[in-house]
N, C-alpha and C positions, 0 to 999 in steps of 0.2 A: 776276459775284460771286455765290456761294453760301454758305452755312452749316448746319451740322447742329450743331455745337458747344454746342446747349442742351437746356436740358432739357422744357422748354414750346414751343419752336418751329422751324419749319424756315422759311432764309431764303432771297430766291431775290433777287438785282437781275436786272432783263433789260429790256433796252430801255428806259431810265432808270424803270420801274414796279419798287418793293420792291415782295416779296410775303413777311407776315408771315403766318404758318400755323399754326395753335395744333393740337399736334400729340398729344393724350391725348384721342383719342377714346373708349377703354375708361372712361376716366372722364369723359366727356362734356366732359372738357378744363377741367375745373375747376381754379381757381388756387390752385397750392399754391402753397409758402414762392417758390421759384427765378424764380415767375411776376414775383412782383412788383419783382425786379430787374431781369429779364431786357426786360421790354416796354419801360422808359424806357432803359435803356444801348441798345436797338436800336431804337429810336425816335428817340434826341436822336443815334446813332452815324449813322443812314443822312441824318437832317438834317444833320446839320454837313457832311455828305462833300457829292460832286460826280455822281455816278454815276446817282442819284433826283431825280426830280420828282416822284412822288408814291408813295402807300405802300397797298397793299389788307392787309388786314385781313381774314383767310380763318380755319380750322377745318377738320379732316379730321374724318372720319366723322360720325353723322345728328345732333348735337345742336352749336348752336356754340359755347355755353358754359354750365355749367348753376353757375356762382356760383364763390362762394369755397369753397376746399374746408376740410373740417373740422376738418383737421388744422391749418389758419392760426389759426381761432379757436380751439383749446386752446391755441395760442402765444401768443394775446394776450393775455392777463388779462384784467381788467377795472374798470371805477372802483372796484367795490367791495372789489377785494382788499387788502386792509392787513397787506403781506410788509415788510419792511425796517424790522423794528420798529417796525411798526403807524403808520407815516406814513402814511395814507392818502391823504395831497393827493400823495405822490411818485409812486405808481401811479397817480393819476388822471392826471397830468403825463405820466407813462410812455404812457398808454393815447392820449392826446391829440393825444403824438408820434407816436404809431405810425398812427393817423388823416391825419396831416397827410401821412407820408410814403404812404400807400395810395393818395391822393388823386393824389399828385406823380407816380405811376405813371400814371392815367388824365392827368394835366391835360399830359404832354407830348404826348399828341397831341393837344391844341388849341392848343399853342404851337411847336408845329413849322413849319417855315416850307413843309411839305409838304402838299398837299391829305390827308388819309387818306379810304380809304374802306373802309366794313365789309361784308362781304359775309356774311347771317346764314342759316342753314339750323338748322330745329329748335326748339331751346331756347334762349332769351337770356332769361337767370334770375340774379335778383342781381345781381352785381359786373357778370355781360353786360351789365344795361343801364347800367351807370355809364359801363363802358367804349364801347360803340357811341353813347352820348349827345355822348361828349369828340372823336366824329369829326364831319368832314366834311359827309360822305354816309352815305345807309345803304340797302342793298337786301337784300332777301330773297327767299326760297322759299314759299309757298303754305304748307308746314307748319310755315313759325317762329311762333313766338308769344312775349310778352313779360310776364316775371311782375316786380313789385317785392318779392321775395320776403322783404326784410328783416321786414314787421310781419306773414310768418306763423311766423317763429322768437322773434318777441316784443321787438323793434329798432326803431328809427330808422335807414335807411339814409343811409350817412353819407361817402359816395365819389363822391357828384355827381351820381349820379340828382334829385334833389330839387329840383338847384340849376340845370341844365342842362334836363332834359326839361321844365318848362314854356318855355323859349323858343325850345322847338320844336313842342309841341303844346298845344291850349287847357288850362289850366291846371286847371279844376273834372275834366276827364276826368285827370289825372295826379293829384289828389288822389282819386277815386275809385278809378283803379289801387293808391295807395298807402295809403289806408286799408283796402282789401278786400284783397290782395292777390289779386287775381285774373287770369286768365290775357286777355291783348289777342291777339288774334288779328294774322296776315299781313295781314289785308285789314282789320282796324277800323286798324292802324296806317301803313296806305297811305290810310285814309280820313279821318284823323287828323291825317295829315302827316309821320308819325313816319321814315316809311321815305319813298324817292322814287320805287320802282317791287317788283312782287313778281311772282315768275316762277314759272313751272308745276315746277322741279325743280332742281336742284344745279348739273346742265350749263348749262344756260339763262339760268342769273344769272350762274356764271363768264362765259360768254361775254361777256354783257352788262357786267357789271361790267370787265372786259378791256378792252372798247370803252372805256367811258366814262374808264379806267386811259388810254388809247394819245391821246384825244383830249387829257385836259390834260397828257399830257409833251409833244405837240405844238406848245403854247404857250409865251412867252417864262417862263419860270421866273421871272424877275424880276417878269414882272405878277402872274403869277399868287401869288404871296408878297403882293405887295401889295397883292392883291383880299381875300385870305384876312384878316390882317393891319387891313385898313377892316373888313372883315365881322364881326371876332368883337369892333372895338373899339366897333363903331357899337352894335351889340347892347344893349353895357353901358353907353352913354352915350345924350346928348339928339343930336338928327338937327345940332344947331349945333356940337358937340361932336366930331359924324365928321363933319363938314364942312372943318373946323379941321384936324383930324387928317391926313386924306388931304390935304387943300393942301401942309402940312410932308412928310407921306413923301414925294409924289409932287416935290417941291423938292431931295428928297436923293437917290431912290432911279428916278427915272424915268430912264429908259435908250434913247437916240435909238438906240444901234447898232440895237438889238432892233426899235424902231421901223422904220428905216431898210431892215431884211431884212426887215421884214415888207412893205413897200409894195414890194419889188422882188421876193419871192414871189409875190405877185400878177400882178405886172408880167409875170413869167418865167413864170406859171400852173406852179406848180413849190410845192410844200411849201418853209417855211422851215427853217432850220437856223439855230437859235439856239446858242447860247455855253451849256453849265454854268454850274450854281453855282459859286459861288468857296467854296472850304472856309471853314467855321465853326473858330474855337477855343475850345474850353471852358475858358480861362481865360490869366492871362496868363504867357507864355512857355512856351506849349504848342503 
């Protein structure tokens, strides 16, 4: 499975690994209007299917993303405009939605039932980090660096950075980030936690990321949904809370077949061959 049919990305399925490729390098692949459609309909499109196990999250050319681009914020107004005959709570409503729906873009890849992983080279700036926050994993190159670059346009960044990167890194350094706006280096956010490995150049980390792509399609999909699944629930709750939690999924959703090839791969010293996903439907009688 391949696609070019957009306007922000090139798709690629191969050997159940998506690969999402954000494809405006001239513009350092900044997210204009189409972006923000285009990454949840192919995010929640490659989850629901059969074909993926997990999803990488790539960028052509030297920067991997350098924000939202400019052209989005002249389209969004803002609280203070009072158009529609000077209601002003109706644009704020207006501005609020359009927040919620930005968000929905980044928050389907922490609800995909697919590992995602970001593979970051350059600039990860603004909305970059909202969006490589809402994944996985995340690897980079020696010359990414990571700016929160909303409070130096004069903002509250408001798309999940805020909300996400402290429960991945100590929290006083992510208030530092976002009060100064200042630039985190490849190696303070490998020292930090932020990233899980950073590579001397472009080649190096595809490779790598590739790997670590081939290892989790290797595994039964089923666990792995429901490792993901405990992980992002246990996060936001008390350790008694995903204790609970994982009891019920693993009661509904654990899977002896899977089980069963896996103890006779071994047996056979032979790679397992697990089952697909079974297709998702986005709603009912679809």
């Amino acid at each position: 499975m391949t696609g070019s049919g957009y306007r922000c990305f090139e798709v690629e399925v191969r050997d159940h690994v998506a690969r999402l490729t954000m494809n405006r390098p001239e513009k350092a692949n900044s997210m204009i209007a189409p972006f923000w459609r285009e990454l949840p309909d192919l995010v929640e499109d490659i989850s629901a299917g059969t074909d993926a196990r997990v999803i990488v999250l790539a960028a052509q050319g030297r920067h991997f993303c350098s924000g939202m681009d400019l052209s989005v914020f002249g389209n969004a107004g803002g609280p203070d405009n009072t158009a529609h005959g000077g209601h002003g709570s109706r644009m704020r409503a207006q501005f609020r939605a359009t927040a919620l729906r930005l968000q929905h873009s980044f928050s389907v890849l922490e609800h995909s039932r697919l590992p995602v992983i970001a593979a970051i080279q350059g600039a990860c700036v603004g909305g970059g980090i909202d969006m490589v926050s809402a994944c996985d994993l995340r690897y980079a190159t020696n010359d990414a660096y990571f700016v929160i670059q909303e409070i130096n346009i004069a903002m509250t960044a408001d798309v999940g950075t805020l909300q996400r990167m402290p429960k991945l890194m100590p929290e006083g350094v992510v208030r530092e980030l976002a009060y100064t706006g200042r630039a985190m280096s490849a190696q303070e956010a490998l020292e930090r936690g932020f990233v899980n490995a950073v590579y001397e150049d472009h080649a190096a980390m595809t490779d790598a990321v590739d790997d670590v792509a081939r290892q989790i399609a290797a595994k039964s999909p089923m666990a792995i949904w429901g490792t993901k699944q405990s992980m992002n629930y246990s996060r936001d709750h008390s350790v008694a809370d995903g204790l609970e939690y994982i009891a019920t999924w693993n009661a509904a959703m654990f899977d002896t077949d899977d089980m069963g090839e896996a103890f006779a791969a071994q047996v056979d010293r032979r790679d397992p061959d697990f089952a697909d996903h079974r297709p998702l439907h986005h709603g009912i009688g679809t």
